[in-house]
N, CA and C atoms as an extended XYZ file, in Angstrom:
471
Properties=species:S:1:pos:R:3:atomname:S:1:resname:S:1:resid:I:1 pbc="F F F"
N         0.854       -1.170        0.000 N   UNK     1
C         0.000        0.000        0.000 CA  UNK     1
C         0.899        1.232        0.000 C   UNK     1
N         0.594        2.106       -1.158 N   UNK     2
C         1.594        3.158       -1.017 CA  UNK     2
C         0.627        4.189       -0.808 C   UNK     2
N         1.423        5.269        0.353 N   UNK     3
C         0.620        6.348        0.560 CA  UNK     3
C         1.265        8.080        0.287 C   UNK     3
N        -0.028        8.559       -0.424 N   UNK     4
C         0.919        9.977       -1.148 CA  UNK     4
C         0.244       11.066       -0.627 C   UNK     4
N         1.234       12.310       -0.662 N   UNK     5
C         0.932       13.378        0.237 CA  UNK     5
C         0.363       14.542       -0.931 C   UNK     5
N         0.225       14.042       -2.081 N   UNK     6
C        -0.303       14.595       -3.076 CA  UNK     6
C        -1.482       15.217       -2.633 C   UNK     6
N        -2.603       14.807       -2.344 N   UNK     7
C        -3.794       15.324       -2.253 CA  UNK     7
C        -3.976       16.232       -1.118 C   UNK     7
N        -3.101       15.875        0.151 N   UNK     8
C        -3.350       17.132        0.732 CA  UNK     8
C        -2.643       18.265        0.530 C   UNK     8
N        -1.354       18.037       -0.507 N   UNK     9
C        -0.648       19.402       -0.743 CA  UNK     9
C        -1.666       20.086       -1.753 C   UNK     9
N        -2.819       19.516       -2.469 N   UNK    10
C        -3.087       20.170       -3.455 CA  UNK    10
C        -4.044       21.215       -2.455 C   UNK    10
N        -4.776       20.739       -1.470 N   UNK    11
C        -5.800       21.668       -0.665 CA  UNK    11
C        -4.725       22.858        0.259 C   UNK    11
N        -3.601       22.457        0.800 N   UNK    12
C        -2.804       23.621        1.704 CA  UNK    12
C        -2.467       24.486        0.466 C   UNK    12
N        -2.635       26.173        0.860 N   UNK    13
C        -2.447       26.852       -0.125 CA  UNK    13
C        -0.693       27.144       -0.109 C   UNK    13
N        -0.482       27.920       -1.077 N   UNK    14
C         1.146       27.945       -1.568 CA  UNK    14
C         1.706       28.841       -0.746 C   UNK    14
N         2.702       28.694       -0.083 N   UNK    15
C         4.143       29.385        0.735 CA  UNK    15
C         4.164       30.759       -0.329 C   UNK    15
N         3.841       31.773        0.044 N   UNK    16
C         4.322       33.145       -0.648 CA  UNK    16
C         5.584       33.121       -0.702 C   UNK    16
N         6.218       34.047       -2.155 N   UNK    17
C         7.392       34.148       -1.601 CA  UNK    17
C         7.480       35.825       -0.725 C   UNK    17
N         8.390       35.974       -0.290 N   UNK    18
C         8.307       37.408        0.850 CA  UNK    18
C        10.006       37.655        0.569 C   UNK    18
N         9.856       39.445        0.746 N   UNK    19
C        11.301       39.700        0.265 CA  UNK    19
C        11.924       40.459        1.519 C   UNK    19
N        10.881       40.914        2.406 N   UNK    20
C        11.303       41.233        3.542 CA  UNK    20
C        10.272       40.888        4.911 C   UNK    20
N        10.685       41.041        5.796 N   UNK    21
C        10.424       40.834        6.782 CA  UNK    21
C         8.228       41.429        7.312 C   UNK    21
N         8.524       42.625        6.414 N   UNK    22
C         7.152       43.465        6.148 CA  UNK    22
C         6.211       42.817        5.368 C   UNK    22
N         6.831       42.087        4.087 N   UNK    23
C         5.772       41.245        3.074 CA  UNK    23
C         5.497       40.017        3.884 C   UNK    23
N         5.862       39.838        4.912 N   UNK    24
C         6.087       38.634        5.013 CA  UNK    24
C         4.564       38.808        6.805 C   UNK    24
N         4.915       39.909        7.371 N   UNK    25
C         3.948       40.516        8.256 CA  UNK    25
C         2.551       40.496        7.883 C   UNK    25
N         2.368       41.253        6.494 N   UNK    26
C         1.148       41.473        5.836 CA  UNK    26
C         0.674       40.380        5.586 C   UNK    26
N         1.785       39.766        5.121 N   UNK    27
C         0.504       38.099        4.387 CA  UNK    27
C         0.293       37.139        5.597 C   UNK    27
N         0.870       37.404        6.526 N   UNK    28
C         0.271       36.704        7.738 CA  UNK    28
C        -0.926       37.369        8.601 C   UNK    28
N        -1.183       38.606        8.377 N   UNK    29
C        -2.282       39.354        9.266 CA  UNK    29
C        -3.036       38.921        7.650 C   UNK    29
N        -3.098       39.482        7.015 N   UNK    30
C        -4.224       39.317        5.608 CA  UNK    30
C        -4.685       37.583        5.942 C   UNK    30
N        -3.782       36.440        5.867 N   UNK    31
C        -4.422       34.817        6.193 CA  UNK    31
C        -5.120       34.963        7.518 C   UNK    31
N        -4.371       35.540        8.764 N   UNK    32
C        -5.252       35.004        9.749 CA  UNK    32
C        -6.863       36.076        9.746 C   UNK    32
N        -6.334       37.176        9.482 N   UNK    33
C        -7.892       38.284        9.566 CA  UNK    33
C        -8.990       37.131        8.658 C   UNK    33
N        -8.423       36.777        7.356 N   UNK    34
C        -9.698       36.005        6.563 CA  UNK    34
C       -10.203       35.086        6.976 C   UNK    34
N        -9.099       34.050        7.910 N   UNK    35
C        -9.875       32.998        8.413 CA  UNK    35
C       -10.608       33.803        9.687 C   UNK    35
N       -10.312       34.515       10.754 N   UNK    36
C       -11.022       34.886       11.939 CA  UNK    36
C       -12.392       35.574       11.293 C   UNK    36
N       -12.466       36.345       10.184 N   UNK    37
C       -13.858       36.646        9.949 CA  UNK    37
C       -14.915       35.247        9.428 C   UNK    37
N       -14.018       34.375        8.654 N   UNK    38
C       -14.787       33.441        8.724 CA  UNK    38
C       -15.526       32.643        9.492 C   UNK    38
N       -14.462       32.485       10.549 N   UNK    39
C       -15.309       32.163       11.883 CA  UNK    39
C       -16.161       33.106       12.150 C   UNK    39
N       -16.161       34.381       12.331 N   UNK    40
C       -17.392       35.345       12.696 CA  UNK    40
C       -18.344       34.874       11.928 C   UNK    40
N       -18.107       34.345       10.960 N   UNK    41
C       -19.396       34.383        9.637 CA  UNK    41
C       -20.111       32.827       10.232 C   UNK    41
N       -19.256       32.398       10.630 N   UNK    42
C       -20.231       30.912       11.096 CA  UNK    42
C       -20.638       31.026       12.891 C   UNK    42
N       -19.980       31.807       13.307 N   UNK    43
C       -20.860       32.334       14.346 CA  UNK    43
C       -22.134       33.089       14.416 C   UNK    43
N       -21.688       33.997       13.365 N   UNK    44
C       -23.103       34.550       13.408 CA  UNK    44
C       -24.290       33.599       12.519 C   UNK    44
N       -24.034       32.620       11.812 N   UNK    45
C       -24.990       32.154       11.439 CA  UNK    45
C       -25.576       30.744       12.078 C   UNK    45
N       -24.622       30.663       13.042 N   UNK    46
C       -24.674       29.324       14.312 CA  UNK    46
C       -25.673       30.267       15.190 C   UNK    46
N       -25.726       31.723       15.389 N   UNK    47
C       -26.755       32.521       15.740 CA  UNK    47
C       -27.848       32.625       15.504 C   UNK    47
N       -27.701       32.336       14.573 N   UNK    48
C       -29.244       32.994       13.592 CA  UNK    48
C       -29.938       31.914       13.297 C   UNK    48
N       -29.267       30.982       13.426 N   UNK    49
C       -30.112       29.304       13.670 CA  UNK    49
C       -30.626       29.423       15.187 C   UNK    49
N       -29.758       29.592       15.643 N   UNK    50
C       -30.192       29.342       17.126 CA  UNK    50
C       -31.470       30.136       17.569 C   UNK    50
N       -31.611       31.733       17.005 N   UNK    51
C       -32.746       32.586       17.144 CA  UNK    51
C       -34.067       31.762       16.013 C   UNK    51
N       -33.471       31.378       15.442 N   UNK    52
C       -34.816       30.703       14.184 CA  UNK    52
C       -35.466       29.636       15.203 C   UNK    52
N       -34.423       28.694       15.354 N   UNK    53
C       -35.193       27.810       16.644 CA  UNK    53
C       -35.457       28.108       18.143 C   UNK    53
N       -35.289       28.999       18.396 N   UNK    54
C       -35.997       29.530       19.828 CA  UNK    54
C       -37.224       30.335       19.732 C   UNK    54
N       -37.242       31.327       18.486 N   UNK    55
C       -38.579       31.555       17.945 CA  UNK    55
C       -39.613       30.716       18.352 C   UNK    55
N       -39.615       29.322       17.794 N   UNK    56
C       -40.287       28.174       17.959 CA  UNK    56
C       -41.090       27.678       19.702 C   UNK    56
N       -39.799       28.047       20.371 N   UNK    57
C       -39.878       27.592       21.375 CA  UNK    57
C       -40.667       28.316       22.481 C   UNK    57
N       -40.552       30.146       21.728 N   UNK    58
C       -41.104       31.126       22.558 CA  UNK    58
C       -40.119       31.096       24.057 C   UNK    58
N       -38.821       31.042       23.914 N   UNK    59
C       -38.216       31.307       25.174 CA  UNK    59
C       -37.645       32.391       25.075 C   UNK    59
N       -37.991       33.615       25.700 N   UNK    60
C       -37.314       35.087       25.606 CA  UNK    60
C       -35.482       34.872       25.487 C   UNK    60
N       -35.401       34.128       27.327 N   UNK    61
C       -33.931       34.533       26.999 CA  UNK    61
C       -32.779       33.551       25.990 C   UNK    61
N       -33.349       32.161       25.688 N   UNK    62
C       -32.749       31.554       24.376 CA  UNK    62
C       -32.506       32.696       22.983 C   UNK    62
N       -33.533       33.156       23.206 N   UNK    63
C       -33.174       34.189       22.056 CA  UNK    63
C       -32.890       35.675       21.932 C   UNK    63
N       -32.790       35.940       23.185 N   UNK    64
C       -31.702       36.806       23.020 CA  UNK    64
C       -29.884       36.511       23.576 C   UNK    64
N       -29.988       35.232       23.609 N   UNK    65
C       -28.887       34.527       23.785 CA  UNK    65
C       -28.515       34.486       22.415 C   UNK    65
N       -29.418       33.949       21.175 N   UNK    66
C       -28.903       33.727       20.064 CA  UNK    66
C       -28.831       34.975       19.368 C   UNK    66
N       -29.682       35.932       19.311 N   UNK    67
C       -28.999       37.250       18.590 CA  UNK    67
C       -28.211       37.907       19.174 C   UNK    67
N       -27.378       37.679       20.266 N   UNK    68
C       -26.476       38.054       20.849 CA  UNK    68
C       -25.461       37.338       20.357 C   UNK    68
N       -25.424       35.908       20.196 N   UNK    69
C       -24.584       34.977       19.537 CA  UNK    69
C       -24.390       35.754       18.016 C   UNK    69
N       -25.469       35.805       17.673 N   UNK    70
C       -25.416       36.453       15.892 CA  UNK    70
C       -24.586       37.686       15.810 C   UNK    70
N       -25.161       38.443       16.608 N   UNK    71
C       -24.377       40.126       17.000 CA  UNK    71
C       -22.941       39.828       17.225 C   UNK    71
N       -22.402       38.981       18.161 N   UNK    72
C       -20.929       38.779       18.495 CA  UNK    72
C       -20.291       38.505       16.975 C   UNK    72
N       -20.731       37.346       15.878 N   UNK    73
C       -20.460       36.969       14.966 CA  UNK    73
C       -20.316       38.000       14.031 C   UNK    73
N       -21.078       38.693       13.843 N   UNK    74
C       -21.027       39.938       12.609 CA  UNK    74
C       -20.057       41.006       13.093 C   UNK    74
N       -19.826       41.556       14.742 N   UNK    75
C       -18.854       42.363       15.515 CA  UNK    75
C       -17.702       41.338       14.959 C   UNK    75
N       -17.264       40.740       14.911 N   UNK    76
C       -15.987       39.707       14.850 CA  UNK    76
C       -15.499       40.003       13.027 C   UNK    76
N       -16.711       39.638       12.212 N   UNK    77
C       -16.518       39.448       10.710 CA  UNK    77
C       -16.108       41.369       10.643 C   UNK    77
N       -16.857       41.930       10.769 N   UNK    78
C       -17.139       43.483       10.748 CA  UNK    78
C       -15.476       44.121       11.440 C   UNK    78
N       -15.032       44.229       12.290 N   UNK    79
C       -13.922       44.486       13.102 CA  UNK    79
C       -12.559       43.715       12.337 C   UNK    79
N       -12.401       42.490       12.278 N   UNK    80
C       -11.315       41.925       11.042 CA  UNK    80
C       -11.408       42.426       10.097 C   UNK    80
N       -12.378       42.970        9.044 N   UNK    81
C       -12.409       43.079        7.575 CA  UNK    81
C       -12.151       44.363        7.257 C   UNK    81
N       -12.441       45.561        8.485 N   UNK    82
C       -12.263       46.643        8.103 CA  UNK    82
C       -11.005       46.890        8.484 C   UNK    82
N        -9.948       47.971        7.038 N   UNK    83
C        -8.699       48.166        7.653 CA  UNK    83
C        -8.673       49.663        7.644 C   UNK    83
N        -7.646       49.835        8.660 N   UNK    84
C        -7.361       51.628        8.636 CA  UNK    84
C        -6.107       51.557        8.050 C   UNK    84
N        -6.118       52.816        7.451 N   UNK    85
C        -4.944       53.588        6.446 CA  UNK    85
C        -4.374       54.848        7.376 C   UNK    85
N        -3.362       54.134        7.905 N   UNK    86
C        -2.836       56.280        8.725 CA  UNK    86
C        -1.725       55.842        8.151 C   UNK    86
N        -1.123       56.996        7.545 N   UNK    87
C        -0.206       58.093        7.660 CA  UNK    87
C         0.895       58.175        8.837 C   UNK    87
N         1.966       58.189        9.064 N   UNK    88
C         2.917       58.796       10.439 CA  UNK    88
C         2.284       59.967       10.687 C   UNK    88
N         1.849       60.994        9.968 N   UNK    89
C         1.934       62.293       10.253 CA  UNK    89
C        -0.082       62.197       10.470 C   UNK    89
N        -1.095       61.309       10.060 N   UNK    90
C        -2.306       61.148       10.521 CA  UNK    90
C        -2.461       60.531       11.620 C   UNK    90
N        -1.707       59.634       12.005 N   UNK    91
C        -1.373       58.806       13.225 CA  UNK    91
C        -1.335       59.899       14.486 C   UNK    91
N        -0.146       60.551       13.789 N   UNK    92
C         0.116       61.725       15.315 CA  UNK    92
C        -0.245       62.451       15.295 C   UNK    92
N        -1.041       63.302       14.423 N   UNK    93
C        -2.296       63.852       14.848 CA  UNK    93
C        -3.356       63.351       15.317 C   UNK    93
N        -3.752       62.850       15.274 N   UNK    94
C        -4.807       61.961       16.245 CA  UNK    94
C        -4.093       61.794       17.435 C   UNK    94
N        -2.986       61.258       17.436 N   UNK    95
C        -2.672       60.765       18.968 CA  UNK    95
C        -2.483       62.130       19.713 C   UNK    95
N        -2.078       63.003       18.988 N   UNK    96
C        -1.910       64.932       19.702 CA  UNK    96
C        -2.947       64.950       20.253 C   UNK    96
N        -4.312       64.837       19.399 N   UNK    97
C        -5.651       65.695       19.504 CA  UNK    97
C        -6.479       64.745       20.393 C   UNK    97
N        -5.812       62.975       20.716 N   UNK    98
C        -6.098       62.352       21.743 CA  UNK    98
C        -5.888       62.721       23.601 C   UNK    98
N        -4.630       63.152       23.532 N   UNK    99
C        -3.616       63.563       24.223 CA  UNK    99
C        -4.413       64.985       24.765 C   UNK    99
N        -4.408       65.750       24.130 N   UNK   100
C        -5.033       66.999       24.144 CA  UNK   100
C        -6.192       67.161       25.147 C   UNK   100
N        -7.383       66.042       24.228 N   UNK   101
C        -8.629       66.184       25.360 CA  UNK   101
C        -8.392       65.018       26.523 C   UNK   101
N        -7.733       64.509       26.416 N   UNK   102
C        -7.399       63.513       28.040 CA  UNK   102
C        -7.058       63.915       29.136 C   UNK   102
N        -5.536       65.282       28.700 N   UNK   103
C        -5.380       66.164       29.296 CA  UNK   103
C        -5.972       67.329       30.196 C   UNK   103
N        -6.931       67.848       29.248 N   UNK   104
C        -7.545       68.617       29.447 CA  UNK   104
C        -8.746       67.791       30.623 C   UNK   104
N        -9.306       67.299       30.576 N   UNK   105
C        -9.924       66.288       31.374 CA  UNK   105
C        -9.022       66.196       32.627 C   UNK   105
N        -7.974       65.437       32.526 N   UNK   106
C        -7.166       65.407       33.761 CA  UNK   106
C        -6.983       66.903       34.526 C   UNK   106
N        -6.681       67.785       33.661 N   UNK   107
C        -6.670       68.940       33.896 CA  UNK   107
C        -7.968       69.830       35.414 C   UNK   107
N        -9.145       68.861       34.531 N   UNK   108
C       -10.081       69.639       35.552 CA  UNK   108
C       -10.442       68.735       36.469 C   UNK   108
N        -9.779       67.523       36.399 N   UNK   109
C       -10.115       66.751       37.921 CA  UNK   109
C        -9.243       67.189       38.874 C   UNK   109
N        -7.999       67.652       38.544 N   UNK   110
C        -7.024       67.964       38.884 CA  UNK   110
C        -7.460       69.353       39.705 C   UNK   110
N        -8.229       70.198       39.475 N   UNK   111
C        -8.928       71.577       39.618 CA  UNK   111
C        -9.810       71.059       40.439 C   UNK   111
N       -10.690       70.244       40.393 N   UNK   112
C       -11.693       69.684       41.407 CA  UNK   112
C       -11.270       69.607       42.567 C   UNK   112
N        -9.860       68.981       42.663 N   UNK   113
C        -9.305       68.149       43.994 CA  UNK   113
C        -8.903       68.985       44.386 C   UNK   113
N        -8.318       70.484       43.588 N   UNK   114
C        -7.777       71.289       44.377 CA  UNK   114
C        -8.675       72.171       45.283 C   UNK   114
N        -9.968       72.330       44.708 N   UNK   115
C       -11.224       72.879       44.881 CA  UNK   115
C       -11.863       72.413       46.412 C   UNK   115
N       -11.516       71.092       46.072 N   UNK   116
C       -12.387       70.422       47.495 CA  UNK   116
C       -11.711       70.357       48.670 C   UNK   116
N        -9.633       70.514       48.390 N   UNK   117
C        -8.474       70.103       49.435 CA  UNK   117
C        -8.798       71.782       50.225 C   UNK   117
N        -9.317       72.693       49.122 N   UNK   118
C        -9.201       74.091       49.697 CA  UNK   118
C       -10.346       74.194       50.814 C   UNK   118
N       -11.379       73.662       50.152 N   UNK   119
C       -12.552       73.716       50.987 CA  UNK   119
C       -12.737       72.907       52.239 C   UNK   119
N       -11.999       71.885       51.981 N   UNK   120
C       -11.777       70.765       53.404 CA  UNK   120
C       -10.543       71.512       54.678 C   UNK   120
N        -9.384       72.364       54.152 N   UNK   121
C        -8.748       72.912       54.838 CA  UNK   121
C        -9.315       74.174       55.317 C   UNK   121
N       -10.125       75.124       54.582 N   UNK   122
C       -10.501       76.142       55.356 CA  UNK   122
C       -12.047       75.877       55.970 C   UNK   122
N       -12.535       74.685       56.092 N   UNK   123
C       -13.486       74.565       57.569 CA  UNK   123
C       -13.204       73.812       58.052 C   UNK   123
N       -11.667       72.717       58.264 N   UNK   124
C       -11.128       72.624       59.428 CA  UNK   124
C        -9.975       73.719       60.118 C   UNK   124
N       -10.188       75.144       59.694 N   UNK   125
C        -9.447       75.835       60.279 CA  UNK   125
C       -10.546       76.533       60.935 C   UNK   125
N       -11.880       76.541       60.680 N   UNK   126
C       -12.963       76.864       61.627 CA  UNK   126
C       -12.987       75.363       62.693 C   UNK   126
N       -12.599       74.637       62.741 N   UNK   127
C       -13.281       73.387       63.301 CA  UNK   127
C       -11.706       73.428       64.378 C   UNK   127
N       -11.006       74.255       64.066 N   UNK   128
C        -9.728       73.778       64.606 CA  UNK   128
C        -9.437       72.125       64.748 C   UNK   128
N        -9.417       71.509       63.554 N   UNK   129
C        -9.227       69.866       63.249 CA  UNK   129
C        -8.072       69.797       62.850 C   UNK   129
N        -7.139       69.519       63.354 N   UNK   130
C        -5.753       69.368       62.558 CA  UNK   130
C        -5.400       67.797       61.639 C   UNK   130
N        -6.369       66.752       62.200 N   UNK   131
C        -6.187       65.575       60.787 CA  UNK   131
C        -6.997       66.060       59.534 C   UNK   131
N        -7.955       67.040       60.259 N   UNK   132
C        -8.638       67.813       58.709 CA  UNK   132
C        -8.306       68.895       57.792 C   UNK   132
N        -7.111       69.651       58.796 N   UNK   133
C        -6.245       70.396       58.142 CA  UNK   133
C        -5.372       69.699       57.303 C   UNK   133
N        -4.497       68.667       57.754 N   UNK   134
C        -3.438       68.173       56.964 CA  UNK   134
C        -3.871       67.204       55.479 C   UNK   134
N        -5.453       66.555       56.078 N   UNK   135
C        -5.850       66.162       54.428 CA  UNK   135
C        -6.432       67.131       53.696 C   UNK   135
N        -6.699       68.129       54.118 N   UNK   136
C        -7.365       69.501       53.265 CA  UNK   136
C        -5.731       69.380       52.407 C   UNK   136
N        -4.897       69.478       53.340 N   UNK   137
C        -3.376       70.757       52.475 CA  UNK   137
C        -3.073       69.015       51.522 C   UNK   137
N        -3.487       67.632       52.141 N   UNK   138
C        -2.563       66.785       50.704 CA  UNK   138
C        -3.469       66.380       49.706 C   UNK   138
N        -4.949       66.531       50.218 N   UNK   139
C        -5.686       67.085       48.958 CA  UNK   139
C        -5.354       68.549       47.644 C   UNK   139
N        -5.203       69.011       48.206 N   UNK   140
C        -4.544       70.600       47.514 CA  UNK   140
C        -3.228       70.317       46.766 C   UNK   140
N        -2.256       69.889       47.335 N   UNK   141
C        -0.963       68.849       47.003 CA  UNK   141
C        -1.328       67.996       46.047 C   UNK   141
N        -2.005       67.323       46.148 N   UNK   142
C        -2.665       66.248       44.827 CA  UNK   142
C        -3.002       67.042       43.973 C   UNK   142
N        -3.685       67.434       43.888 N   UNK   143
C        -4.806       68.209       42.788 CA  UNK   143
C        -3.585       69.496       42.156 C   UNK   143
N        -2.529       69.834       42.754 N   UNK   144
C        -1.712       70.719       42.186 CA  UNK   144
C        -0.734       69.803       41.208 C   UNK   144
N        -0.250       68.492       41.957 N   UNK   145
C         0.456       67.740       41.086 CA  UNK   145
C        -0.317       67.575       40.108 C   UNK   145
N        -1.637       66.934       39.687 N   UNK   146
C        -2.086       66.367       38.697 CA  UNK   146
C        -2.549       67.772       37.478 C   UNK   146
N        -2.607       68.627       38.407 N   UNK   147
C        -2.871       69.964       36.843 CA  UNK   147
C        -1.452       70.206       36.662 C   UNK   147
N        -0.282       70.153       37.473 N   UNK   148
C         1.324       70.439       36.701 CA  UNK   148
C         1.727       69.489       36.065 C   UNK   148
N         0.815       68.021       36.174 N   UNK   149
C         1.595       66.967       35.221 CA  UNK   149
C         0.933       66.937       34.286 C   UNK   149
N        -0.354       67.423       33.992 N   UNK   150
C        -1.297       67.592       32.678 CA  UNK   150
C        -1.081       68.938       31.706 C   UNK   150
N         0.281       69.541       32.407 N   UNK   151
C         0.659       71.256       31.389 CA  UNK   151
C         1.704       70.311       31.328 C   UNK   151
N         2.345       69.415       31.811 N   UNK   152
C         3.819       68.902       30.854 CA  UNK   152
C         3.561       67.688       30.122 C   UNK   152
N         2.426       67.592       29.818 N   UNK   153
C         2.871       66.585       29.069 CA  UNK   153
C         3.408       66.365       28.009 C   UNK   153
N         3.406       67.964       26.984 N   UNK   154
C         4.492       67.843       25.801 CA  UNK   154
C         5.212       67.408       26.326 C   UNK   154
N         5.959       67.699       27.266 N   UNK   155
C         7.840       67.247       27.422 CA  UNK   155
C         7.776       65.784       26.984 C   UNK   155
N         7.043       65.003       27.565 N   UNK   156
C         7.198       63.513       27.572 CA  UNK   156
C         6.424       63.204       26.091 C   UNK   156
N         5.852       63.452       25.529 N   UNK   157
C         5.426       62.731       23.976 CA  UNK   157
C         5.664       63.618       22.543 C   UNK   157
C-alpha cells in the first residue's frame, strides 16, 4: 500500500514568496484576519439558527442569547475586515488631539481636587481639626500635582 501526500498538498495553499520581513507581516495578518472573519461568519450564522429555533420555542432569553450569539459573529466578521490607512503624520495627529482632550480632562479633575483640598482645609481651620487640616493641604498637594503633570505633558510625547 503506497501512501501519497499529493492530495493534501493540493488543498494547503502555496508558501508566498516574501522579500522582507514586512511582506512577510502582511501576508500573515491578511491569512489570519480572513480565516477569523470566517469564523465570525459561522458564528453569526450558528446565531441565527439558534434565534430561528428559539422563535419556535417562545423562550425570551434563548433568544436573546442567540442574537447576541449572531451580533458577536457579525462584531468579529465586521472588526477583522475593516482596515485603517494612517499616515505617520495622521497617526500623530490623532494621537496629539487624543492627548489633548485627556489632558484637558485630567486637567479639571485635577482643579476639582484642588477645589475640594481648599474647601476641606478652610473649615477645618474653623473646626480647629488638625487631621482635617493636613488632608485639606494633601488634597490641595494632589490636585496641584495632577494639573502640573497635565501642562507637561508635551515634554514627555
Amino acid at each position: 500500500m503506497h501512501f501519497s501526500l499529493l492530495p493534501v498538498a493540493a488543498v494547503l495553499p502555496t508558501l508566498p514568496t516574501v522579500t522582507t520581513p514586512s511582506d512577510l507581516m502582511h501576508g500573515a495578518i491578511a491569512f489570519f484576519s480572513t480565516w477569523i472573519a470566517r469564523i465570525g461568519g459561522i458564528v453569526a450564522l450558528i446565531g441565527m439558527i439558534k434565534f430561528a429555533l428559539s422563535i419556535k420555542n417562545e423562550d425570551a432569553r434563548e433568544s436573546l442569547t442567540a442574537i447576541l450569539t449572531a451580533i458577536s459573529g457579525f462584531i468579529i466578521m465586521e472588526y477583522v475586515t475593516t482596515t485603517f490607512h494612517f499616515s505617520t503624520t495622521t497617526a500623530d495627529a490623532e494621537f496629539q488631539s487624543l492627548m489633548v482632550f485627556c489632558m484637558k480632562w485630567i486637567r479639571r479633575v485635577g482643579a476639582m481636587a484642588l477645589l475640594l483640598g481648599s474647601v476641606t482645609f478652610g473649615l477645618s481651620v474653623k473646626d480647629h481639626s488638625a487631621a482635617n487640616k493636613i488632608m485639606g493641604m494633601k488634597t490641595i498637594a494632589a490636585g496641584g500635582i495632577v494639573i502640573a503633570t497635565s501642562a507637561l505633558w508635551r515634554m514627555f510625547f
